[in-house]
C-alpha positions as CSV (number, residue, x, y, z in Angstrom):
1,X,7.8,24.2,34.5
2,X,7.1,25.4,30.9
3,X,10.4,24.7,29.7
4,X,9.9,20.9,30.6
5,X,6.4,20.9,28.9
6,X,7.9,22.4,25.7
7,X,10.3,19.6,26.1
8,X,8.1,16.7,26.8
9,X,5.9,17.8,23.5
10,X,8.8,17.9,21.5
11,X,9.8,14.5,22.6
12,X,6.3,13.4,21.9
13,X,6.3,15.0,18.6
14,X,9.5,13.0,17.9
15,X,8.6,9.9,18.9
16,X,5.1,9.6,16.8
17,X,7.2,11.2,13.9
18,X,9.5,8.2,13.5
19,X,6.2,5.3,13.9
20,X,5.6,3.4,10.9
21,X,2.4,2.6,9.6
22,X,1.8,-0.3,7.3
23,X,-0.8,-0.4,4.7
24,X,-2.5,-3.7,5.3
25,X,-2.3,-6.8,2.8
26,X,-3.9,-6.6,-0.4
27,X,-6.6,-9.1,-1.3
28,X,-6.6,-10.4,-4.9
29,X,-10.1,-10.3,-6.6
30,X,-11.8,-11.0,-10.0
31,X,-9.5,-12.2,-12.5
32,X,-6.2,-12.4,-13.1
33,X,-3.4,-12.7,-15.4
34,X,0.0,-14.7,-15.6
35,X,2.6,-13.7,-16.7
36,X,1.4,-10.2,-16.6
37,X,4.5,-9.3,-19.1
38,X,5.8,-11.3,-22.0
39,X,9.1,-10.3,-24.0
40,X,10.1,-12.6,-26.7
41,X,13.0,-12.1,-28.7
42,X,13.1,-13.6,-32.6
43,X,16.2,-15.4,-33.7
44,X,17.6,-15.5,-37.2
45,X,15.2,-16.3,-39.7
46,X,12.2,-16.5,-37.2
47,X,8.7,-16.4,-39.1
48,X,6.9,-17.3,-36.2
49,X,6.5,-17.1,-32.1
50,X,4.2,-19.2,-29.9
51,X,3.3,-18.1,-26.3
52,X,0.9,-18.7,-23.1
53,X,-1.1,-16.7,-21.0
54,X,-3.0,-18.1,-17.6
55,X,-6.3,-16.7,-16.9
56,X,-7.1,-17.5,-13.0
57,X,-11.1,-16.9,-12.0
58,X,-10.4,-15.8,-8.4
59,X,-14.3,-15.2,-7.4
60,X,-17.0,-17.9,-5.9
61,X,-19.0,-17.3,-9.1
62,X,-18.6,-18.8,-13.0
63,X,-16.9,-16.1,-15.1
64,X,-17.0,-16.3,-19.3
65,X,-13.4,-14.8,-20.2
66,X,-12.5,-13.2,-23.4
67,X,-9.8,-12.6,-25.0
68,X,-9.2,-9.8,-27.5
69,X,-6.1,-8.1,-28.5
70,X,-5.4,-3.9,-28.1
71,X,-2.4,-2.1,-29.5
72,X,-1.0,0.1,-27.1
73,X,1.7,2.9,-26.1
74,X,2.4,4.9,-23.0
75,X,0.3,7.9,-21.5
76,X,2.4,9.4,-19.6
77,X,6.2,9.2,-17.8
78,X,4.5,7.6,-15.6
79,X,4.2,4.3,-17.4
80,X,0.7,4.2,-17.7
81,X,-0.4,2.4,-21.3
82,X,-3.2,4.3,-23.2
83,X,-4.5,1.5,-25.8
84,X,-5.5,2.6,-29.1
85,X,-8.8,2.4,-30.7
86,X,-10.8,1.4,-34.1
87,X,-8.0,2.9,-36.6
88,X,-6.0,4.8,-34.8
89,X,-2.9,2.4,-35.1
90,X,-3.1,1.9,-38.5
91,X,0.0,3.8,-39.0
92,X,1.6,2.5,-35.6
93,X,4.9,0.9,-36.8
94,X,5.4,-1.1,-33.4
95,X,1.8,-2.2,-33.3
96,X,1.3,-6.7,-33.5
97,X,-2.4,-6.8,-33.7
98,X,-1.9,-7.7,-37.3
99,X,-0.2,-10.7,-36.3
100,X,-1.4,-12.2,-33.3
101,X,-3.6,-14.9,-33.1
102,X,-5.2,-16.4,-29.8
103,X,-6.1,-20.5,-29.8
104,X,-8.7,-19.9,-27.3
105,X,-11.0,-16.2,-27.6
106,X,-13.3,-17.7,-25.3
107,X,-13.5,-19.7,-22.3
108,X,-16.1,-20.2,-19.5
109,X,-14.2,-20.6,-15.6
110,X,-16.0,-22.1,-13.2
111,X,-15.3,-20.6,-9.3
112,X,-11.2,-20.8,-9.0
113,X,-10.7,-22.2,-11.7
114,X,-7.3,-21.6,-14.2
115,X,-7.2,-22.1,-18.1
116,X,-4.0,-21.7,-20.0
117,X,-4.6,-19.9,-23.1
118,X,-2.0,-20.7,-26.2
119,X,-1.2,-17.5,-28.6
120,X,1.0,-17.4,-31.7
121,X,2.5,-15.0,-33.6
122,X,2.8,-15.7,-37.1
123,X,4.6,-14.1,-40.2
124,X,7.4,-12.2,-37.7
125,X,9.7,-12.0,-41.0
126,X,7.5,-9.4,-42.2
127,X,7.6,-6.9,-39.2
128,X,9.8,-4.1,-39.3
129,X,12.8,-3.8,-37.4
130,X,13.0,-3.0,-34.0
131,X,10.5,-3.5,-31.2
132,X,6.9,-4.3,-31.4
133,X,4.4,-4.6,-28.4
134,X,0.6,-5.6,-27.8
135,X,-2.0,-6.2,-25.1
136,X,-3.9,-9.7,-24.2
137,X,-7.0,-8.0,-23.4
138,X,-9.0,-10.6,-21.0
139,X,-12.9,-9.5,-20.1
140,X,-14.7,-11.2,-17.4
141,X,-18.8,-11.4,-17.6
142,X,-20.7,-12.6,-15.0
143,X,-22.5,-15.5,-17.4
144,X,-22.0,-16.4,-21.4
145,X,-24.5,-13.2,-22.4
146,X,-23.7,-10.5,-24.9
147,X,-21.2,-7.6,-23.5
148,X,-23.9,-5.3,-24.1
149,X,-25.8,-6.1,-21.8
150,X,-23.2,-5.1,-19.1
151,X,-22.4,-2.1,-18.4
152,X,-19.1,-2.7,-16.8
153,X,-17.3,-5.6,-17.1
154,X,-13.8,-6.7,-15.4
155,X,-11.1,-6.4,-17.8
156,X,-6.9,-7.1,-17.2
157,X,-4.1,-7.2,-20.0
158,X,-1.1,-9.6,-20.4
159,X,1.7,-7.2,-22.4
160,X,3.5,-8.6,-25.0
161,X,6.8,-7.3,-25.8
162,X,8.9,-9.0,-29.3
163,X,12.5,-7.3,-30.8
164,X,13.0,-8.7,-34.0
165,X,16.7,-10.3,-34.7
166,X,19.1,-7.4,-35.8
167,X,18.0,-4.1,-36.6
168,X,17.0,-2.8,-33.2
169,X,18.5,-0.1,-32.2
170,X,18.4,1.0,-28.2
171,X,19.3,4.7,-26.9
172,X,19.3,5.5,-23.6
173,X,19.8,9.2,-22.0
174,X,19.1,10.4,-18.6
175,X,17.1,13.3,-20.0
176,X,16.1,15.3,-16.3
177,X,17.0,14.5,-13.0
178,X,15.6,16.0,-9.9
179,X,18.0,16.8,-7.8
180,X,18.7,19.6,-4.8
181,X,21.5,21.6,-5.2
182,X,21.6,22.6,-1.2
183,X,19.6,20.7,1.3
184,X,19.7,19.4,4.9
185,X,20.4,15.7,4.7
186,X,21.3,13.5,1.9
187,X,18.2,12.7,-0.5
188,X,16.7,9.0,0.2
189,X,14.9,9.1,-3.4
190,X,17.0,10.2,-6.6
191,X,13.9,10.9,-9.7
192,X,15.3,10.6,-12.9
193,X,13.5,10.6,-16.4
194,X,15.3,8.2,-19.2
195,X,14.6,8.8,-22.4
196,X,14.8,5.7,-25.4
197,X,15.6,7.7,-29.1
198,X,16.0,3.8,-30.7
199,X,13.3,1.7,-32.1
200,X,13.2,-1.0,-29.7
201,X,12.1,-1.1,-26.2
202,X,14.5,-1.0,-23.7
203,X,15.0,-1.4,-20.0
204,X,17.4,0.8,-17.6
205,X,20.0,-0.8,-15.9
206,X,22.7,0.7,-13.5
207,X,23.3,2.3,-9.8
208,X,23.4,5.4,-8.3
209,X,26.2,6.5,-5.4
210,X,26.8,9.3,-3.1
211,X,30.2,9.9,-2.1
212,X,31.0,12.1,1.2
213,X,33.5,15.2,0.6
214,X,36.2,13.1,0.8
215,X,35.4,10.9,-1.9
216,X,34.7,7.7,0.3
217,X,31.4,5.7,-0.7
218,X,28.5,6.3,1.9
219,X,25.5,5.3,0.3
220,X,24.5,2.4,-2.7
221,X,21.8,1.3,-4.9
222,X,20.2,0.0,-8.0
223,X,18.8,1.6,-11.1
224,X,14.9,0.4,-11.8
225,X,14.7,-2.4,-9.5
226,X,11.2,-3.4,-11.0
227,X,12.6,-3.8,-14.4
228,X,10.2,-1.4,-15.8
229,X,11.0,-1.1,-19.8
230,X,10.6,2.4,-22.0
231,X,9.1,2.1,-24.8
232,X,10.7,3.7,-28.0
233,X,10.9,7.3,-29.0
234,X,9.8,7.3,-24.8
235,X,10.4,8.7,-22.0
236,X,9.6,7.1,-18.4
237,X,10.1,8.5,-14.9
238,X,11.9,6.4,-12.1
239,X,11.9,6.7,-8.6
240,X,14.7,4.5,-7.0
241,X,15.2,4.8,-2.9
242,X,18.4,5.4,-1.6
243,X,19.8,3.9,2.0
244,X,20.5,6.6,4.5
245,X,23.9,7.2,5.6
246,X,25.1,4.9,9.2
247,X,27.4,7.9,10.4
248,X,27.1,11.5,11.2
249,X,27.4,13.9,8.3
250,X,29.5,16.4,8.5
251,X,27.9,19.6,6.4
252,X,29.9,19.9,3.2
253,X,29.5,18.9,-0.6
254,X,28.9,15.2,-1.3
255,X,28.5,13.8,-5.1
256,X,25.9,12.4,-6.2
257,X,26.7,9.5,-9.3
258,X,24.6,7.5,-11.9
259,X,25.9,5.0,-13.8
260,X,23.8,3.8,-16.2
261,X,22.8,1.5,-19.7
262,X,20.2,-0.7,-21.1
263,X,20.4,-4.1,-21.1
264,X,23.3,-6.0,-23.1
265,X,25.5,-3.1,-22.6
266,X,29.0,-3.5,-20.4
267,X,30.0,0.1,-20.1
268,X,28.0,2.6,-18.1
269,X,27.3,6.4,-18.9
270,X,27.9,8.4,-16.0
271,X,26.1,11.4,-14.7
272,X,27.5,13.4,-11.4
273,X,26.2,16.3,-9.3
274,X,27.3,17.8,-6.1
275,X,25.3,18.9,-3.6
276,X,25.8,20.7,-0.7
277,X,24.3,19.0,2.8
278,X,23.7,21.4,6.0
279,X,23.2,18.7,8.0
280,X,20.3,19.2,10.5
281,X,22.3,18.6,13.4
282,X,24.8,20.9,12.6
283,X,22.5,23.5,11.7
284,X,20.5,23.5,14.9
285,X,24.1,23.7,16.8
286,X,24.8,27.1,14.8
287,X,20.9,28.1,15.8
288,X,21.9,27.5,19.2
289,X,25.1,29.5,19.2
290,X,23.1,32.1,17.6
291,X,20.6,32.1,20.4
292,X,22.9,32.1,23.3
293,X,25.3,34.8,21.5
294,X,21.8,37.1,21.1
295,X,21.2,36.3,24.8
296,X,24.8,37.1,26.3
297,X,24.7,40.2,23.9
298,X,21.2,41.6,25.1
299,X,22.1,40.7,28.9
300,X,25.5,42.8,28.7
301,X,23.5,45.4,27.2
302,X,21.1,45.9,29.8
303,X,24.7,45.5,32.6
């Protein structure tokens, strides 16, 4: 009788294990931004850019919008953007503050209602090479009163990305990657951390494979799905899920390949590891055999 209730609660345990639970859909609030990335790229001889940016009042109420403009770089691998401050970009050689200008710093949106705001970026020939970025700050007050007297306002960013024409130099490296050297089943997440030495930004393309001991392909997929650019002298972290394997691993050592570039590149760098895999079936039959080995040993014992 206990045996079958250790079974039944390991069945159980099992069974809730492998439920899924879904967050439930997001509601979008306040206001919002589109596109919520720009990249613009010069051509020859380019001395100026002009853009858009759609601020949407998603509330019941009347929302005055303004727009400012914030230089910015990353705080951490993690992509977030930490945007500078009074003069603490004056020496920031990717900075565009200096040569943005919006059409409309100020609108008033009444419940639901869009407004298409026009930008421009003038004297691009006198940029330095490479890539420069900035932030479309957008700050929503209840009413058209003074900012200071609010406390907290509601504030979202269009990023602006521009490469000048020639000069821009991109360098990618796979600086770190996190991966076991032993474990019991093939990972289904590969963390890597690219690093860009140029001075432009740069996104990662590529795939990653896992090969089985014989060499056969297994397992496929692709490099920074979300497009998710690194800014120069950079580094950024990114996660990228991996399909699980369809047939039963055998325990052995299975490789583990990147390939990767940056956009407008054709050939890949390549980065392989092997890893050895256990296998969790496997390794509960060797428990098993263990078990009943210890178990015919102890009874002959006692014979």
């Amino acid at each position: 009788m206990k045996n079958w209730l250790i079974l039944l609660i390991g069945f159980l345990i099992v069974i809730v294990g492998t439920n899924k639970v879904f967050a439930a859909s997001s509601i979008t609030n306040g206001i919002t931004v589109s596109p919520a990335i720009q990249q613009i790229a010069l051509s020859k001889n380019q001395t100026t850019a002009n853009f858009k940016v759609e601020v949407i009042n998603n509330t019941t109420n009347q929302q005055f919008i303004t727009a400012s403009t914030q230089d910015f770089t990353y705080l951490n691998q993690n992509g977030a953007v930490s945007f500078f401050t009074g003069t603490t970009n004056i020496n920031d050689t990717h900075g565009l503050v200096n040569f943005i200008s919006i059409g409309l710093p100020e609108v008033a949106l009444a419940p639901h209602q869009s407004k298409v705001i026009p930008i421009s970026i003038a004297n691009a020939n006198k940029l330095s090479d490479g890539g420069h970025y900035v932030a479309i700050v957008f700050k929503a007050y209840p009413q058209n009163i003074k900012k200071a007297n609010f406390a907290i306002v509601q504030a979202v960013s269009s990023l602006v990305f521009l490469s000048t024409y020639g000069g821009g130099t991109q360098n990618l490296s796979l600086d770190t990657e996190i991966i076991s050297s032993i474990d019991l089943n093939l990972p289904r997440q590969i963390v890597t951390v690219m690093g860009n030495s140029g001075n432009t930004q740069t996104t990662p393309r590529g795939y990653i494979q896992i090969l089985n001991p014989e060499g056969n392909l297994i397992s496929q997929t692709q490099i920074n799905v979300f497009s998710s650019l690194i800014l120069p002298q950079s580094k950024r972290l990114l996660t990228d899920s991996l399909n699980p394997a369809r047939r039963f691993l055998w325990p052995g050592f299975y490789t583990i390949k990147i390939f990767y570039n940056h956009d407008g590149q054709t050939n890949f760098s390549v980065y392989q590891k092997k890893i050895f895999v256990i296998t969790e079936p496997f390794l509960i039959f060797i428990i098993v055999i263990i078990v009943v080995l210890i178990g015919w040993f102890i009874r002959r014992k006692k014979k």
